[in-house]
Every structure is written in structure tokens, then in C-alpha cells.
VEXKETI-265425 format. One record per residue: x, y, z of N, C-alpha, C, O in turn; residue in one letter; residue number from 1. Coordinates in nm, 2 decimals, decimal comma. Example, Ala and Ser with C-alpha at 12.3 -4.5 7.8 and 13.67 -1.06 7.14 Angstrom:
<nudos>
NUDO:1,32:-0,57:0,78:1,23:-0,45:0,78:1,32:-0,33:0,78:1,42:-0,33:0,85:A:1
NUDO:1,28:-0,22:0,71:1,37:-0,11:0,71:1,29:0,00:0,79:1,34:0,11:0,80:S:2
</nudos>
This chain:
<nudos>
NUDO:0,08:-0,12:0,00:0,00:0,00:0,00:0,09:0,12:0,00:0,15:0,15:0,10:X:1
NUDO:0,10:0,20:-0,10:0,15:0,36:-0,11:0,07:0,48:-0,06:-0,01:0,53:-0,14:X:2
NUDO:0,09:0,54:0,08:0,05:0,65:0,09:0,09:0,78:0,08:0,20:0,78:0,02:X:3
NUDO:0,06:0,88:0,10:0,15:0,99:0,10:0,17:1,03:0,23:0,09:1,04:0,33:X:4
NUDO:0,33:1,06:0,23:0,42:1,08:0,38:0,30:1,16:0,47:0,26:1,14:0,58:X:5
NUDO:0,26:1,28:0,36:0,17:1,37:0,40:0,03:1,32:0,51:0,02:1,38:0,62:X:6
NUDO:-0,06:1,23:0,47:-0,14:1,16:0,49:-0,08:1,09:0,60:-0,10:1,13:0,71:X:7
NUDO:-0,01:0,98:0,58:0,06:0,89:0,70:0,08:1,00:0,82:0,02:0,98:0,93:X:8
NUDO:0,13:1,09:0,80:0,19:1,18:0,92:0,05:1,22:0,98:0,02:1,15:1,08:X:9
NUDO:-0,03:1,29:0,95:-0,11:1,35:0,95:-0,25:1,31:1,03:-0,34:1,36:1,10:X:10
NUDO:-0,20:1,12:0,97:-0,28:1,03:1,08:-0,23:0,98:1,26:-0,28:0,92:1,36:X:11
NUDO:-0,13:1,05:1,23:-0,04:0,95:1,37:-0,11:1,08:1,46:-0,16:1,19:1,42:X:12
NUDO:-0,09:1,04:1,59:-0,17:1,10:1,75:-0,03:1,11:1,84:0,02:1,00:1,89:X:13
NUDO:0,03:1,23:1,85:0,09:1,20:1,94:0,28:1,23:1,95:0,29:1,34:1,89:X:14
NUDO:0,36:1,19:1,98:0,50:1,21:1,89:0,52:1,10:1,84:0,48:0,99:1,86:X:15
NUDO:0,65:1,18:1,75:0,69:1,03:1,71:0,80:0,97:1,78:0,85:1,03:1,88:X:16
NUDO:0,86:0,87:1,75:1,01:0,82:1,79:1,10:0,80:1,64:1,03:0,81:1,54:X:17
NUDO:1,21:0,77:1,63:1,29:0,75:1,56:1,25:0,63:1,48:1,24:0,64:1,36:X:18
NUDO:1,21:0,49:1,56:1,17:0,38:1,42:1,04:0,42:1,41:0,99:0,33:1,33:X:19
NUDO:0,95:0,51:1,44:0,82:0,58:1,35:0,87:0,61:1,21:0,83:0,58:1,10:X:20
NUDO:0,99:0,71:1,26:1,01:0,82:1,14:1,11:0,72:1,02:1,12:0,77:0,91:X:21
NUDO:1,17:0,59:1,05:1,28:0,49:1,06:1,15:0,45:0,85:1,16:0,46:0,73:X:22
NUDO:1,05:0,40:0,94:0,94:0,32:0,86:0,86:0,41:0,82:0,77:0,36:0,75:X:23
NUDO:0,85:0,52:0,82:0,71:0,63:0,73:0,86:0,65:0,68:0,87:0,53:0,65:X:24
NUDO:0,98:0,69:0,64:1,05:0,77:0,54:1,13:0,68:0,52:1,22:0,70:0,44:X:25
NUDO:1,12:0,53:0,57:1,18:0,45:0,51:1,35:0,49:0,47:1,39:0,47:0,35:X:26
NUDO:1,42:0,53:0,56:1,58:0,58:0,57:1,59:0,54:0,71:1,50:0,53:0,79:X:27
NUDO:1,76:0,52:0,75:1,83:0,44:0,84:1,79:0,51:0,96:1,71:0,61:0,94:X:28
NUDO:1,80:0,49:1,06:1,80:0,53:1,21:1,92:0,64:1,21:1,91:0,76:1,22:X:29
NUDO:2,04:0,56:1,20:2,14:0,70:1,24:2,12:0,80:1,15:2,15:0,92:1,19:X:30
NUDO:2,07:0,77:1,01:2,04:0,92:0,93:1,97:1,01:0,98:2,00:1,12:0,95:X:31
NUDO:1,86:0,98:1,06:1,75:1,03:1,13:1,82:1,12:1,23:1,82:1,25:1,23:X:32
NUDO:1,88:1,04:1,32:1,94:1,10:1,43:2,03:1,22:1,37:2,00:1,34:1,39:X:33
NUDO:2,15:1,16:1,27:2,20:1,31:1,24:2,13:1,42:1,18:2,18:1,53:1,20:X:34
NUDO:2,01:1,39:1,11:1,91:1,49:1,04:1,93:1,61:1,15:1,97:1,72:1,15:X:35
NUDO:1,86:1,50:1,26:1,78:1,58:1,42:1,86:1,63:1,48:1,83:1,73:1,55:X:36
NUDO:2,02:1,60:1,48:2,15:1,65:1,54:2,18:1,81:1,50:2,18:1,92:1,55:X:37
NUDO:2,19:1,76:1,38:2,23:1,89:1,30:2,12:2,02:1,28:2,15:2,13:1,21:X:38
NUDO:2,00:2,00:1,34:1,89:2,07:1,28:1,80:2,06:1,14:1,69:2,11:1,13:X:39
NUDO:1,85:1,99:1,07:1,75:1,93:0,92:1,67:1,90:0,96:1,57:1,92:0,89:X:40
NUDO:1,64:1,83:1,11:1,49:1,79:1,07:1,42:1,81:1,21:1,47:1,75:1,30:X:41
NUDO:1,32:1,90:1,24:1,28:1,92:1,35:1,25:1,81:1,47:1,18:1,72:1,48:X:42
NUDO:1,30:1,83:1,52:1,29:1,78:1,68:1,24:1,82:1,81:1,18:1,92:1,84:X:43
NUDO:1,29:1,71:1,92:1,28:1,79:2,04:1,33:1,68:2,13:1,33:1,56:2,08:X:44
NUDO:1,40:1,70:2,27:1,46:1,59:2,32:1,33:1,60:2,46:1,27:1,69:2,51:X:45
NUDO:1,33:1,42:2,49:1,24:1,48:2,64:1,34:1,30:2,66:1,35:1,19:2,61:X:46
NUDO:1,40:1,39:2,78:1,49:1,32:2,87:1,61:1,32:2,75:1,63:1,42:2,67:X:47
NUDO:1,66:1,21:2,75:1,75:1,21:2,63:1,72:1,09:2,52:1,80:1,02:2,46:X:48
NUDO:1,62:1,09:2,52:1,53:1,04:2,40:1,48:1,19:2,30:1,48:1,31:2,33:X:49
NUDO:1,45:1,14:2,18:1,48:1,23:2,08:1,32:1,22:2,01:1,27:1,12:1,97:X:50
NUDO:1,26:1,32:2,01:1,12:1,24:1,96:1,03:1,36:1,86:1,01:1,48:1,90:X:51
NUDO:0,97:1,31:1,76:0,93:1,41:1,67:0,76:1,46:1,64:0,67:1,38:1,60:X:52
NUDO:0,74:1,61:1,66:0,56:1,65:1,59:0,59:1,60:1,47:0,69:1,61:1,41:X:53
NUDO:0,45:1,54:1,44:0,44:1,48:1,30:0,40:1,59:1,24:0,42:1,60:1,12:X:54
NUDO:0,32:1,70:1,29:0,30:1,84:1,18:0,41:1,91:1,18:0,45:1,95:1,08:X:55
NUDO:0,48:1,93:1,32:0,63:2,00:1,27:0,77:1,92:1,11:0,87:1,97:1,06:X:56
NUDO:0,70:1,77:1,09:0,78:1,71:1,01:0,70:1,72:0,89:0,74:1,68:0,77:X:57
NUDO:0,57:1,76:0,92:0,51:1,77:0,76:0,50:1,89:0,73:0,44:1,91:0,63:X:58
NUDO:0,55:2,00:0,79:0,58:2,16:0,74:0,75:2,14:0,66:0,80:2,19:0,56:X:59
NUDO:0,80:2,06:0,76:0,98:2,02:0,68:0,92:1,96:0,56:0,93:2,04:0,47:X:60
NUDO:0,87:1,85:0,53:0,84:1,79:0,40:0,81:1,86:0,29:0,86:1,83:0,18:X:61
NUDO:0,72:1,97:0,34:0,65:2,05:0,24:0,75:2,16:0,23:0,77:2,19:0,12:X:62
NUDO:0,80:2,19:0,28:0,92:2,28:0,28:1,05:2,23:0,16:1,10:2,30:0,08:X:63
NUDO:1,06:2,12:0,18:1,18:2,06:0,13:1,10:2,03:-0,04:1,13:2,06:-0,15:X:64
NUDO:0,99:1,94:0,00:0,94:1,86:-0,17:0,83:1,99:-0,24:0,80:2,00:-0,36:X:65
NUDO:0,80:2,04:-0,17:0,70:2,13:-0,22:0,56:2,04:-0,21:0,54:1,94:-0,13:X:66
NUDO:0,47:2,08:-0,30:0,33:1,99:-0,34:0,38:1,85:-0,37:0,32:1,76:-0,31:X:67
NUDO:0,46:1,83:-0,42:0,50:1,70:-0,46:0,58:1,60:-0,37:0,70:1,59:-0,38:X:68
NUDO:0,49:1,53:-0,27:0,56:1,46:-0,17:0,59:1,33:-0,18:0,48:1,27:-0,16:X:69
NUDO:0,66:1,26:-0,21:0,70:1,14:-0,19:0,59:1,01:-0,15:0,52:1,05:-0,06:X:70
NUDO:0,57:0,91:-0,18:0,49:0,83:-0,14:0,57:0,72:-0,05:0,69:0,70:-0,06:X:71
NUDO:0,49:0,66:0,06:0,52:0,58:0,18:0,60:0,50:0,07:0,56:0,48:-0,04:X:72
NUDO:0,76:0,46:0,12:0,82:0,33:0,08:0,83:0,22:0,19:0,95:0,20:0,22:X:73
NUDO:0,72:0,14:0,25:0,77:0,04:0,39:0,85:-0,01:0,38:0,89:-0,04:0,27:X:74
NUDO:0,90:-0,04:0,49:1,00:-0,10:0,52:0,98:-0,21:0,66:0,92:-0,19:0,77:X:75
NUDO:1,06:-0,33:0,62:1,00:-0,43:0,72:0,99:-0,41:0,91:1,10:-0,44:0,96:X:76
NUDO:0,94:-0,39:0,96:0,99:-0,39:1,07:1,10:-0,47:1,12:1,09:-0,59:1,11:X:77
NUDO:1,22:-0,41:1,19:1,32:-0,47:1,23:1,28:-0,63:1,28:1,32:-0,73:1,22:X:78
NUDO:1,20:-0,62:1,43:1,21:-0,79:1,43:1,12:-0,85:1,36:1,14:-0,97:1,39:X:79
NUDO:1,00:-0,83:1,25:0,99:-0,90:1,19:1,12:-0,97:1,10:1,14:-1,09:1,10:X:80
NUDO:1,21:-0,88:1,03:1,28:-0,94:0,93:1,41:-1,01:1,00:1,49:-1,09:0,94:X:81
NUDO:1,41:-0,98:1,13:1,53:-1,09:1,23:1,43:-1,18:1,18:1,47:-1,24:1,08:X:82
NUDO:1,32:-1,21:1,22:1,27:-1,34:1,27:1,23:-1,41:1,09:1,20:-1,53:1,11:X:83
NUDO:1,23:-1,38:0,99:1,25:-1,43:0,88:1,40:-1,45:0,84:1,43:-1,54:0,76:X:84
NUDO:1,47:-1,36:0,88:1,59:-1,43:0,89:1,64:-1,54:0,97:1,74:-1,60:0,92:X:85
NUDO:1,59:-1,57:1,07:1,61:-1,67:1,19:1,55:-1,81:1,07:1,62:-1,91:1,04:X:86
NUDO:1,42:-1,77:1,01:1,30:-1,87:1,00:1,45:-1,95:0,85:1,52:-2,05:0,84:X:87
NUDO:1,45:-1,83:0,78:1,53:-1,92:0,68:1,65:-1,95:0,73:1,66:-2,07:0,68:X:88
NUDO:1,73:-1,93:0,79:1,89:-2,05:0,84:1,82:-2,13:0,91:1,90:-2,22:0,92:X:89
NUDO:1,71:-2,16:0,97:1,71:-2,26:1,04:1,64:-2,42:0,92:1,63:-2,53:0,96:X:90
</nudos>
């Protein structure tokens, strides 16, 4: 199923975390983190967890792509794809 980042975001309640943002933009964890390090991608820290408004990340989107936003690319959830990796060596 292909949504738009716009829409995906838009539905979530709440912040996000890093494997939120990991699987809606479908790019690495530490890219994320240096995005958020550096300022590229809005943030906010509570404690020293890192965690993101999904409207403050859909004003960056729209900022960056314009009208033309990218469609969801999923990506498997981490332990699902351990555990298909487990399933096939065994």
C-alpha cells in the first residue's frame, strides 16, 4: 500500500520516535538521528530520547518537496525481518 508521507503523518496522534520516522521515510536510524543533530529535521529531546511533531515534520516535508511529496516506501519492521531471517537458516 503507497501512501503519502503527508497523509501517513497526518494520521499519527501524538510524537513520534525514531523507528516511527525509521518506517514512514523509510531511511536508516542514524540518518534520522544526524538529520535531528544537525537541525535538518525538526525535533525535540524529552529526557535524552529524541522524539518528533508529526506536523512539525510535515511543514519540513512540504518545505523541502514542495506539493510533490513522496509516497510511503515500507520497510519491514526490524524484528519481523530478524525473525525471517532466523526462519530461513534454520
Amino acid at each position: 500500500m503507497s501512501l503519502n508521507l503527508v497523509e501517513e503523518l497526518e494520521a499519527r496522534r501524538g510524537t513520534l520516535k525514531i523507528v516511527d520516522l525509521t518506517r514512514i521515510l523509510g531511511i536508516d536510524d542514524k540518518h534520522i538521528y544526524r538529520m535531528a543533530a544537525r537541525g535538518l529535521l525538526p525535533s525535540f529531546h524529552v529526557g535524552a530520547s529524541v522524539r518528533f511533531d508529526p506536523q512539525e515534520v510535515v511543514k519540513w516535508l512540504r518545505a523541502k518537496y514542495g506539493p510533490e511529496i513522496p509516497a510511503v516506501r515500507r520497510l519491514p519492521r526490524p524484528h519481523r525481518l530478524r525473525d525471517r531471517q532466523i526462519r530461513a537458516a534454520a
